[in-house]
Backbone bond lengths (Angstrom), bond angles and torsions (degrees), N, CA, C in turn:
res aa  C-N    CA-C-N  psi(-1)  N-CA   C-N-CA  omega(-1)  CA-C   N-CA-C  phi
1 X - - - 1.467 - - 1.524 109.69 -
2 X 1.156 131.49 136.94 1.282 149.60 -168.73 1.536 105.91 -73.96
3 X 1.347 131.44 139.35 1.537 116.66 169.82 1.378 111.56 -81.75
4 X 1.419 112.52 129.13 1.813 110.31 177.69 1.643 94.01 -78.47
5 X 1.233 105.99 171.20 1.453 156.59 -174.13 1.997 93.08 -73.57
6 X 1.229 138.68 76.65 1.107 138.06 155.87 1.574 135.36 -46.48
7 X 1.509 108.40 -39.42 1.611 130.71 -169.46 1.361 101.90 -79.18
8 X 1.536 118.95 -176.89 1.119 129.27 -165.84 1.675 95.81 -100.77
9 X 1.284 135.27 152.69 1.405 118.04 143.72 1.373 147.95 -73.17
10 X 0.909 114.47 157.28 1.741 111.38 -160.35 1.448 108.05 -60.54
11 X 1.564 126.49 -15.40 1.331 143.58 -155.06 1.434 80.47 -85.95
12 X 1.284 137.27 -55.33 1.452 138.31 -152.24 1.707 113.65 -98.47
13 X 0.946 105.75 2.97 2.057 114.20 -179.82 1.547 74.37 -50.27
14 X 1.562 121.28 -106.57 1.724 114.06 -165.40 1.312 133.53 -6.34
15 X 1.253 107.02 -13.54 1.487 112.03 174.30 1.202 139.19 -72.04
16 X 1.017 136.56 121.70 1.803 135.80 169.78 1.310 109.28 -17.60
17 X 1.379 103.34 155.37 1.387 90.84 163.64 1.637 138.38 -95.91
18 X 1.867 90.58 4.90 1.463 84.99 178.95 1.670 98.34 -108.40
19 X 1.486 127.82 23.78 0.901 117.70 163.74 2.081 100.13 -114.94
20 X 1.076 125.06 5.15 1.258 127.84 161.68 1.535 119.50 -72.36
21 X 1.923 112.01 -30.52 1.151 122.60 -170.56 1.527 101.34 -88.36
22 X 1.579 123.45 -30.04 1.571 126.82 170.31 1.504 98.81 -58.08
23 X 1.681 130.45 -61.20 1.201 118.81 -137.20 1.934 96.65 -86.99
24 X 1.344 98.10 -28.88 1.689 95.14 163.55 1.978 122.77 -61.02
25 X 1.323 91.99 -36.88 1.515 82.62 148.46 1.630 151.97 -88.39
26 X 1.480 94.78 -5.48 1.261 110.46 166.94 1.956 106.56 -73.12
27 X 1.161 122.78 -46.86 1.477 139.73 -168.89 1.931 89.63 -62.34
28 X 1.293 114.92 -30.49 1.540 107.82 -155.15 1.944 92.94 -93.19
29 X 1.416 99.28 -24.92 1.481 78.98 169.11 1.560 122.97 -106.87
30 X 1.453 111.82 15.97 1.189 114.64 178.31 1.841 104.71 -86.39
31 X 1.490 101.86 -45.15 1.479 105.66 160.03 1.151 130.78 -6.97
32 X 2.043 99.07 -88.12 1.091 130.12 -172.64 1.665 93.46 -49.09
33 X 0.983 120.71 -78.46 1.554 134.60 -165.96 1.801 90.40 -28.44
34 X 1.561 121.48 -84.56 2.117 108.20 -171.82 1.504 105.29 -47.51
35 X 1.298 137.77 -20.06 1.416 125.25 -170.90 1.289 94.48 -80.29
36 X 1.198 137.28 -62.84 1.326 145.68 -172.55 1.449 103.22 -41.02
37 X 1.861 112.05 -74.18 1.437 110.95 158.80 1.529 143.76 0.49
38 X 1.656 78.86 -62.96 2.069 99.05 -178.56 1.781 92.66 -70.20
39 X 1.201 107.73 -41.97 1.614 87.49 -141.14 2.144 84.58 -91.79
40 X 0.906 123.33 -33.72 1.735 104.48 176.33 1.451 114.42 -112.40
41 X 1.492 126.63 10.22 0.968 121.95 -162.85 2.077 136.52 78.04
42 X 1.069 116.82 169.90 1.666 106.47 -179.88 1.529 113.50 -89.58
43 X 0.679 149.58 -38.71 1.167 153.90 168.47 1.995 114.46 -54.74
44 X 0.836 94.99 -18.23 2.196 106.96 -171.09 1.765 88.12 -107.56
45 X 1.117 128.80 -44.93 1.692 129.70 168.09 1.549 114.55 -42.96
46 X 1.240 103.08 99.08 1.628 89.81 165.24 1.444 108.95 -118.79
47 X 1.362 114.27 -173.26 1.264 123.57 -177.41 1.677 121.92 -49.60
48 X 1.300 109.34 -48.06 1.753 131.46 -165.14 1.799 94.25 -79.80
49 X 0.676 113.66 -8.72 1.864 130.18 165.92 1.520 120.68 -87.01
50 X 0.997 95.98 -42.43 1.754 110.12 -174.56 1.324 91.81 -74.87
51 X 1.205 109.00 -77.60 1.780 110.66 177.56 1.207 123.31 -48.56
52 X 1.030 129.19 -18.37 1.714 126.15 177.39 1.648 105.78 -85.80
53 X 1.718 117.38 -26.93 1.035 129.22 -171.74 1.675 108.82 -80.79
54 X 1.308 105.41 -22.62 1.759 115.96 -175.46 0.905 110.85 -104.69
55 X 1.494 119.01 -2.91 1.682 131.66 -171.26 1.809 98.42 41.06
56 X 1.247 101.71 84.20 1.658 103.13 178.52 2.032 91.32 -162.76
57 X 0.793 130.82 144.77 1.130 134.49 170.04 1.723 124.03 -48.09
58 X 1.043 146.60 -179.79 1.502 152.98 169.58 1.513 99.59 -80.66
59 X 1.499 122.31 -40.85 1.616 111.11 -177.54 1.385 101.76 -104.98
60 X 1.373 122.53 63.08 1.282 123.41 163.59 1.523 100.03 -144.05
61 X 1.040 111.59 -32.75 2.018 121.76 153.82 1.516 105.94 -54.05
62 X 1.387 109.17 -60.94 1.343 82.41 -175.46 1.620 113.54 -82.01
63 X 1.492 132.05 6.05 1.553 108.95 176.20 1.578 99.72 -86.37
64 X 1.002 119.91 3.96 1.744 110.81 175.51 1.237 109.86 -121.27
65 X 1.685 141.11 -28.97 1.408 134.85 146.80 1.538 99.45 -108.96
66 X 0.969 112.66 130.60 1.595 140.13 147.77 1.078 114.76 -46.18
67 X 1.249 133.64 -48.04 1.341 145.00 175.72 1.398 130.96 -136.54
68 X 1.403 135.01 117.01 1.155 132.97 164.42 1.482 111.88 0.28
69 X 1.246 117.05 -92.58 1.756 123.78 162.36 1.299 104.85 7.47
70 X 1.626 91.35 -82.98 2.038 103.21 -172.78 1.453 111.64 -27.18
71 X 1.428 127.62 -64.34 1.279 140.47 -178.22 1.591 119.73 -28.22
72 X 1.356 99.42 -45.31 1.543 104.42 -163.28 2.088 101.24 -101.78
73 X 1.295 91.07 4.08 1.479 98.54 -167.21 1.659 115.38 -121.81
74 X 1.434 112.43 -12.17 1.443 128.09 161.27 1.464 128.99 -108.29
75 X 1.271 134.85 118.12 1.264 130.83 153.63 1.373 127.47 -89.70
76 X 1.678 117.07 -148.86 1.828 132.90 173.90 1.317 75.27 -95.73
77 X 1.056 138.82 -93.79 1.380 116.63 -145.39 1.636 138.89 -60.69
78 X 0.871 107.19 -6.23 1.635 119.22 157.86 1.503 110.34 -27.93
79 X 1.215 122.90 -63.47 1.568 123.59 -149.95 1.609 101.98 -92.74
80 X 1.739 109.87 -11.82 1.482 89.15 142.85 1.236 161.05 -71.76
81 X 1.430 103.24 4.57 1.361 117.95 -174.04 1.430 105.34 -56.52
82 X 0.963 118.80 -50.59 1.491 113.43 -156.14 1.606 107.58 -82.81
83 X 1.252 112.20 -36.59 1.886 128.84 -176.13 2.016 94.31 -37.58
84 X 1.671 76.54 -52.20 2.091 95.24 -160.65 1.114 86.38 -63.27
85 X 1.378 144.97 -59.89 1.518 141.66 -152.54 1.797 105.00 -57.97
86 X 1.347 114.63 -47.76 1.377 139.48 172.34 1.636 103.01 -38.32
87 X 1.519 100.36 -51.72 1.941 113.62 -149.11 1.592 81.61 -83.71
88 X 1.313 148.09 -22.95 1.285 136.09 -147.57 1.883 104.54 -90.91
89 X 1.183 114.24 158.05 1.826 110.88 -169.68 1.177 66.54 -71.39
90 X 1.453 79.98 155.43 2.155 133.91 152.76 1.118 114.48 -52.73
91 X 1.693 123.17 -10.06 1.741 117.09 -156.52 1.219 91.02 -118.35
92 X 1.377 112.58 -20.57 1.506 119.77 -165.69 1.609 117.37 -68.12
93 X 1.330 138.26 101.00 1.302 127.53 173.71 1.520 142.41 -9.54
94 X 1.018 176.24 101.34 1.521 173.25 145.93 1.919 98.99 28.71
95 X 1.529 103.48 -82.30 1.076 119.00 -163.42 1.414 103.95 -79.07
96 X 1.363 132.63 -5.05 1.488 112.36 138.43 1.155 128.33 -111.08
97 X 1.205 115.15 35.71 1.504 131.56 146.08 1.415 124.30 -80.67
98 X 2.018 105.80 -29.66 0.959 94.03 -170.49 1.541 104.38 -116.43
99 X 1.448 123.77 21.94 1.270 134.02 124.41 1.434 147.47 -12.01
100 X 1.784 91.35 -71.61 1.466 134.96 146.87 1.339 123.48 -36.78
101 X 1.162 103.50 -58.01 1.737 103.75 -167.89 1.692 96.17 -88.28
102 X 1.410 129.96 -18.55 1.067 108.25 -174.20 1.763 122.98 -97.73
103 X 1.745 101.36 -24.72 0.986 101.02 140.53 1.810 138.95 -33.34
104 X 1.691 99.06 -78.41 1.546 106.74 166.71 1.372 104.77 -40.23
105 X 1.342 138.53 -74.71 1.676 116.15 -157.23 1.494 110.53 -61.83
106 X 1.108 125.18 -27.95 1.461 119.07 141.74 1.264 136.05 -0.29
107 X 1.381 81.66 -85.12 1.943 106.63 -165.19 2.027 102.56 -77.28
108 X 1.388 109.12 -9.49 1.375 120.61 -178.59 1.406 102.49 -83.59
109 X 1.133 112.76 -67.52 1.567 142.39 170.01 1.928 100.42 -13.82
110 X 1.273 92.09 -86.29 1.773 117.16 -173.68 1.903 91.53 -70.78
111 X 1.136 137.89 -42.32 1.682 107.05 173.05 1.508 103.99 -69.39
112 X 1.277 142.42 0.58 1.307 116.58 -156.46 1.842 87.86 -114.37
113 X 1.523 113.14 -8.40 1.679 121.14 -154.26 1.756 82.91 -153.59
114 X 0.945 133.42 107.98 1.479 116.07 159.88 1.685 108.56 -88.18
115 X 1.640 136.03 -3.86 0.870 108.77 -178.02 1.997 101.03 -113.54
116 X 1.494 109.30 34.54 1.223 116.79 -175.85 1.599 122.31 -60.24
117 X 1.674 98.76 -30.89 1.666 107.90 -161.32 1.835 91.22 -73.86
118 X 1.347 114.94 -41.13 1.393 116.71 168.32 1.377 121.81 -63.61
119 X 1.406 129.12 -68.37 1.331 134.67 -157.17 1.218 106.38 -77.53
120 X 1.529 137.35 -40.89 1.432 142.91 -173.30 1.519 116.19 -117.46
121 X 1.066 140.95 -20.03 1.611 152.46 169.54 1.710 106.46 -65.55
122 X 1.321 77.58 -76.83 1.832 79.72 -170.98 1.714 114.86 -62.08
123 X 1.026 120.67 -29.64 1.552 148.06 -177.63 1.595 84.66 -50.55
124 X 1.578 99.53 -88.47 1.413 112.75 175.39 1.979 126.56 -2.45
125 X 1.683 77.20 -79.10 1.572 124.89 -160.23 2.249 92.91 -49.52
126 X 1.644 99.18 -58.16 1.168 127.02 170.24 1.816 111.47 -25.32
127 X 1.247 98.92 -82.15 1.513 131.31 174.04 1.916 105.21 -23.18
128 X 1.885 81.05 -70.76 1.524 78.78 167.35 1.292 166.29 -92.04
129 X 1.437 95.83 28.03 1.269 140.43 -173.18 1.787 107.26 -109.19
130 X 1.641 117.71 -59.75 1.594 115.31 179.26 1.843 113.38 -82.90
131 X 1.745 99.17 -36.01 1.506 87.62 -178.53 1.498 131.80 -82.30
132 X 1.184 133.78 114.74 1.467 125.96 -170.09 1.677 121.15 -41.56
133 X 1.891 113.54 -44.33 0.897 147.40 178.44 1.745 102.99 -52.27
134 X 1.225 100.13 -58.22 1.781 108.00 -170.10 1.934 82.41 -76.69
135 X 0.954 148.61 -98.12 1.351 134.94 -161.00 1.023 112.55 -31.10
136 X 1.271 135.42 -67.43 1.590 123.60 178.08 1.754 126.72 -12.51
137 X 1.919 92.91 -57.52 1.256 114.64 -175.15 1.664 112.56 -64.23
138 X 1.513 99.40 -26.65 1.169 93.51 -175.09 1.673 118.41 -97.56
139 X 0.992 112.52 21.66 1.099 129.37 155.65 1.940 128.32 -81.76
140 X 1.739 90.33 -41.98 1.664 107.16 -176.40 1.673 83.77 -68.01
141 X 1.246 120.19 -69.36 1.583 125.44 -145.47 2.060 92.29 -65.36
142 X 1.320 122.70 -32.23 1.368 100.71 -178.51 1.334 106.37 -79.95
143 X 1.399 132.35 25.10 1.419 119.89 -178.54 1.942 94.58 -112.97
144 X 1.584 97.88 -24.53 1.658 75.29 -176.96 1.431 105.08 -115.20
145 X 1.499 120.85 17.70 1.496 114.12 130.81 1.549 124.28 -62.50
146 X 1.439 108.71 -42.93 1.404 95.87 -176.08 1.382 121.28 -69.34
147 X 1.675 116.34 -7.20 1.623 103.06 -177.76 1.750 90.75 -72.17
148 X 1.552 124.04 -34.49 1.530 102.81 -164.58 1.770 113.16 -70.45
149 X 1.554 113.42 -18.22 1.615 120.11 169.29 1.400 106.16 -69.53
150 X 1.356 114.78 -33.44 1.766 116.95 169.22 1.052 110.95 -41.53
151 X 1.378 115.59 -62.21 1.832 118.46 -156.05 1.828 92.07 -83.41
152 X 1.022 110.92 -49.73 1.927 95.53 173.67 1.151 117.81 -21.75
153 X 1.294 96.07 -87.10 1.844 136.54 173.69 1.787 113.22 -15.72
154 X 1.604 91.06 -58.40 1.685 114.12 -177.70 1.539 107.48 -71.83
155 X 1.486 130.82 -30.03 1.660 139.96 166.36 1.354 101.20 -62.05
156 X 1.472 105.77 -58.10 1.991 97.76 179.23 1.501 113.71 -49.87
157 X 1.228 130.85 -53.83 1.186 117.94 -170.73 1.595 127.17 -106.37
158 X 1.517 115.30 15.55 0.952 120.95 163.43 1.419 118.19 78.95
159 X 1.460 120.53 22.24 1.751 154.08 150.77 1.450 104.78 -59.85
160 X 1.223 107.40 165.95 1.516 129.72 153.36 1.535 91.16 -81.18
161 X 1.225 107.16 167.22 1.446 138.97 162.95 1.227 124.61 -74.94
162 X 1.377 118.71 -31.40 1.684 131.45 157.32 1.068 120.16 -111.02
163 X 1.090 123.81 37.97 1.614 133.50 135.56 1.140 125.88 -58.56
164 X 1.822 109.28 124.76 1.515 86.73 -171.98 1.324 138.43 -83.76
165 X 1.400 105.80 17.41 1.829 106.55 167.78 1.538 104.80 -97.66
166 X 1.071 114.01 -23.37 1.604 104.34 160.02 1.465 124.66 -38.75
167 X 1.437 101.07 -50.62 1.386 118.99 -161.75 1.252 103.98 -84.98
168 X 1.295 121.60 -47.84 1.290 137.49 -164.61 1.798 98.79 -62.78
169 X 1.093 104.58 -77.92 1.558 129.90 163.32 2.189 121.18 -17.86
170 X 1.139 91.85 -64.48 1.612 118.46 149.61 1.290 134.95 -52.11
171 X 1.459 126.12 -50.86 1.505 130.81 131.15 1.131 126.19 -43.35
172 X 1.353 129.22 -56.42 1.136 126.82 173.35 1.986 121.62 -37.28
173 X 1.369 84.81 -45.74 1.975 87.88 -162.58 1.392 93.16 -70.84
174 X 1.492 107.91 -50.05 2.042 107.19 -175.06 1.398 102.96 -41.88
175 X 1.581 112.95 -56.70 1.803 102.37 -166.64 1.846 100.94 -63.10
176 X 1.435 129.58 -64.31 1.096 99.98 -163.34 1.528 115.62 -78.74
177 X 1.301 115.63 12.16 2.029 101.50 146.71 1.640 112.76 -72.84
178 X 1.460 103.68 -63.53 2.016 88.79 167.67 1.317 119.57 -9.06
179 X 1.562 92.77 -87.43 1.380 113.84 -173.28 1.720 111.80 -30.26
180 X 1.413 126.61 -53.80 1.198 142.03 -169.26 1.365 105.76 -62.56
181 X 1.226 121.44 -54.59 1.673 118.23 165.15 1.337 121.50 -51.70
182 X 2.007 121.05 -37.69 1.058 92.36 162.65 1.191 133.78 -95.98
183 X 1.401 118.73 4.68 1.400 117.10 149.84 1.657 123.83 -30.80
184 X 1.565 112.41 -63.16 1.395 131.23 164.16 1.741 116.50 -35.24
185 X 1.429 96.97 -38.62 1.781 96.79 -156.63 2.252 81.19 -92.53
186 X 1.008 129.81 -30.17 1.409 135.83 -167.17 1.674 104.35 -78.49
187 X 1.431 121.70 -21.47 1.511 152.09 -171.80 1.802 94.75 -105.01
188 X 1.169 133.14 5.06 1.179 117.67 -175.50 1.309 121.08 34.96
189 X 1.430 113.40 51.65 1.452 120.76 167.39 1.496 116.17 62.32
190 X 1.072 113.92 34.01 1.513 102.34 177.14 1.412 98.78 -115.25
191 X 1.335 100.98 160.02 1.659 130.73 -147.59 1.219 127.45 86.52
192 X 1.504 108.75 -161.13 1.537 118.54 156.70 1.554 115.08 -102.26
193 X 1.261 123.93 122.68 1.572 122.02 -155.31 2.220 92.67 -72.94
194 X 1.321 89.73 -18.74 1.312 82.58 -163.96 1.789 109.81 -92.37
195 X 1.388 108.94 -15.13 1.810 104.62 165.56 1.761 87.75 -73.33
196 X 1.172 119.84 -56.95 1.817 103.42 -167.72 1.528 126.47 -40.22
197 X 1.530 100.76 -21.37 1.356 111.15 -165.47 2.008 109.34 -96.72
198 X 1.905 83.16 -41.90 1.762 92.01 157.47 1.791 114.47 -43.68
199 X 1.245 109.40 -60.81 2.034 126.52 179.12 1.148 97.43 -43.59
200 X 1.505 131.24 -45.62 1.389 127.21 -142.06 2.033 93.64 -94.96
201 X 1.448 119.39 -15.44 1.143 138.91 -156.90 1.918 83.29 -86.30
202 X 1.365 99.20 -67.42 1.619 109.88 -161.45 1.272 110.86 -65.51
203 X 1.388 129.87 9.34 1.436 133.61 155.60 1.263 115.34 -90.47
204 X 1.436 127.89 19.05 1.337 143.90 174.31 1.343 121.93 -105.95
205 X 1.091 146.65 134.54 1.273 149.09 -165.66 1.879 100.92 -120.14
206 X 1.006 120.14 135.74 1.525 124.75 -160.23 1.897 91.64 -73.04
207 X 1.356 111.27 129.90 1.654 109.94 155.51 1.375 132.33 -67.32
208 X 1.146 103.00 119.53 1.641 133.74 -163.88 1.828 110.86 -22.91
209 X 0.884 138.60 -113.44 1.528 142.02 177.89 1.656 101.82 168.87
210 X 0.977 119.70 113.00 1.289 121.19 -179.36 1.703 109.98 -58.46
C-alpha cells in the first residue's frame, strides 16, 4: 500500500483553523477511498468502508462528497482555478493562462504529495476513463466548474458571463483538456501528460476582447 499524503497543503496554510480541520478531513477520506481502490478495486468500495477507513462516520462522507464519484474526482486545488486565472496579466492570452494555472496546480500538487502523479492522478484519470459512473459525474461537475471559468474568462475580456462565446469558448477548452487526459490514460500513460495538454492548448485561438 502506498503512503497517502497526511499534511495539509501548502494551498491551504491561509486557512482557518476550523476550516484546516474540514479540509484535513476531507484529505483523510480521499485517502482511505485510493487505498481501498488499490487494494479491492472501485466498484467493491463502498461508502461504510471509506468511513470506517477514515474513522469518520457514513454522513460525514457524504457532507463533504455527495457522492462516491465526487471523492475521487475533487481535490484543494480545484477552486484555484479561477483565483490563478484572475491573478494572470490582462495581455496574457486564455490558453496561456491556462497553461499557467495548470502547470502551477501541478507543481503544487506533486510538492505537497511527491507520489501524487502515481497514487492519485493516474488512479483518478483511470476511473474516468473505465467507470461509466465516475464519467458521467464528470461531466455534471465540469459544467459547474465551467460557470466559475465563465465569469473569469468573461472579466478578461470584457463579456458578460452568459454570452455565448464565453460559454461556448470556455466549454470548449475544459472538454478538449478532458478529452486529452484521456487520450493519455487510453495511450497507457505514455508521454508527458502535460506537453499533450500544452498541444491540446495550441489548437486554441485566444477569445477576442470585447
Amino acid at each position: 500500500m502506498t503512503t497517502a499524503r497526511t499534511s495539509l497543503p501548502e494551498a491551504a496554510r491561509h486557512l482557518s483553523l476550523r476550516e484546516r480541520k474540514k479540509l484535513k478531513t476531507r484529505i483523510a477520506i480521499r485517502n482511505a477511498t485510493y487505498e481501498l481502490i488499490e487494494e479491492q478495486g472501485y466498484d467493491a468500495t463502498t461508502v461504510e468502508q471509506i468511513a470506517d477507513r477514515a474513522e469518520v462516520s457514513p454522513s460525514t462522507v457524504f457532507r463533504y462528497f455527495p457522492t462516491k464519484e465526487d471523492i475521487v474526482l475533487t481535490d484543494e486545488y480545484d477552486p484555484l482555478a479561477e483565483e490563478l486565472l484572475r491573478a494572470r496579466p490582462e495581455d496574457e492570452s486564455v490558453p496561456d493562462s491556462m497553461r499557467f494555472i495548470i502547470r502551477q496546480s501541478m507543481s503544487m500538487a506533486i510538492a505537497d504529495d511527491p507520489t501524487f502523479a502515481e497514487r492519485e492522478m493516474k488512479v483518478r484519470l483511470r476511473l474516468m476513463t473505465e467507470v461509466p459512473a465516475v464519467r458521467s459525474r464528470v461531466m455534471e461537475s465540469m459544467s459547474v466548474t465551467g460557470r466559475l471559468m465563465c465569469r473569469a474568462i468573461a472579466e478578461r475580456t470584457g463579456r458578460d458571463q452568459d454570452d455565448l462565446e464565453v460559454r461556448v469558448y470556455t466549454m470548449g477548452l475544459m472538454g478538449a483538456l478532458l478529452e486529452a487526459t484521456i487520450y493519455w490514460v487510453e495511450h497507457d500513460y505514455q508521454g508527458d501528460v502535460l506537453d499533450l495538454l500544452d498541444r491540446t492548448l495550441a489548437t486554441f485561438k485566444d477569445l477576442p476582447k470585447r
